[in-house]
C-alpha positions in Angstrom: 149.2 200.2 33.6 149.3 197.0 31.0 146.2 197.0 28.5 146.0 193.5 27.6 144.7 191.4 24.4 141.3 190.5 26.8 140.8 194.9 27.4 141.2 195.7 23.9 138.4 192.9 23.3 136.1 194.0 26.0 136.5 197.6 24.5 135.8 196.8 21.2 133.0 194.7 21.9 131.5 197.8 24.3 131.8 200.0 22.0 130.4 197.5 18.3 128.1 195.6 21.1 129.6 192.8 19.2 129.9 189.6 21.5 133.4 189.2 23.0 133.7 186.2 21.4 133.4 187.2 17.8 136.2 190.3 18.6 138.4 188.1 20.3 138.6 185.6 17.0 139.3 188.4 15.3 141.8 190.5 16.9 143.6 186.5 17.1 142.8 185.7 14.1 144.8 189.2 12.7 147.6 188.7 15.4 148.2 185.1 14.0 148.4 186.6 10.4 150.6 189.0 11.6 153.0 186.6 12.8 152.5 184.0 9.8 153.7 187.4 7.4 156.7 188.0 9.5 157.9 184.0 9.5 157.8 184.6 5.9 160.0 187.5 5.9 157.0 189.8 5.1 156.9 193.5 6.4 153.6 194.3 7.5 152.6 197.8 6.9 150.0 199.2 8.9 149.2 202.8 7.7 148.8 205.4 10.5 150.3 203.1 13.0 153.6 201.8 11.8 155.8 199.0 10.5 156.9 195.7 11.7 160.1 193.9 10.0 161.9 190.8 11.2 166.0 191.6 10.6 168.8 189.5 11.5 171.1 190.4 14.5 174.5 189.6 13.7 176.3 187.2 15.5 179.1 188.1 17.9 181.0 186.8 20.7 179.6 186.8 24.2 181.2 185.7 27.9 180.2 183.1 30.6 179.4 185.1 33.4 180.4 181.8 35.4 184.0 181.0 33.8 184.8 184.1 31.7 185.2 181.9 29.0 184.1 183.6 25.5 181.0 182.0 23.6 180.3 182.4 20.3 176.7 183.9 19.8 174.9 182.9 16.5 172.8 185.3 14.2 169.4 185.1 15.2 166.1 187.0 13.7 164.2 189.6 16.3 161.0 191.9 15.2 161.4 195.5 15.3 158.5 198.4 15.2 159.0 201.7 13.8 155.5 203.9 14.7 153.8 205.5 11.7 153.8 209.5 11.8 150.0 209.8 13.2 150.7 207.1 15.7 153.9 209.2 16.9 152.0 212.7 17.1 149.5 211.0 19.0 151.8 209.8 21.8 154.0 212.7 22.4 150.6 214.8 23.3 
């Protein structure tokens, strides 16, 4: 099962009996400064649940599944999460 943006909105909103609209700014509203930190090369930190950093893959050279021919495949920036301590205890129950 997927839990999506819209459940964790109806959930909080159940459980604040804040409209859905107000949570659903919100939890956008902290996504989108989420993402502005990390296109600025920020870490975010979130205690108890873990941190996200943007690193750069290295290029290397790939293949052309078609010809065979090798292509050179440039560096390029991904997102990686490491879980906090709490947030890892939690799962493995």
């Amino acid at each position: 099962m997927t839990l999506t943006k819209k459940d964790i909105v109806m959930k909080i909103a159940e459980e604040t009996s804040l409209k859905q609209i107000h949570v659903k700014k919100v939890v956008q509203m902290t996504f989108d400064k989420i993402i502005a930190a990390l296109n600025d090369g920020q870490n975010i930190e979130l205690r108890n649940f873990g941190v996200f950093k943007v690193r750069t893959r290295k290029g290397r050279m790939g293949r052309n599944p078609r010809t065979g021919d090798q292509v050179p495949i440039p560096d390029k920036k991904v997102v990686t999460f490491k879980p906090g301590l709490i947030m890892k205890e939690k799962v493995k129950e």
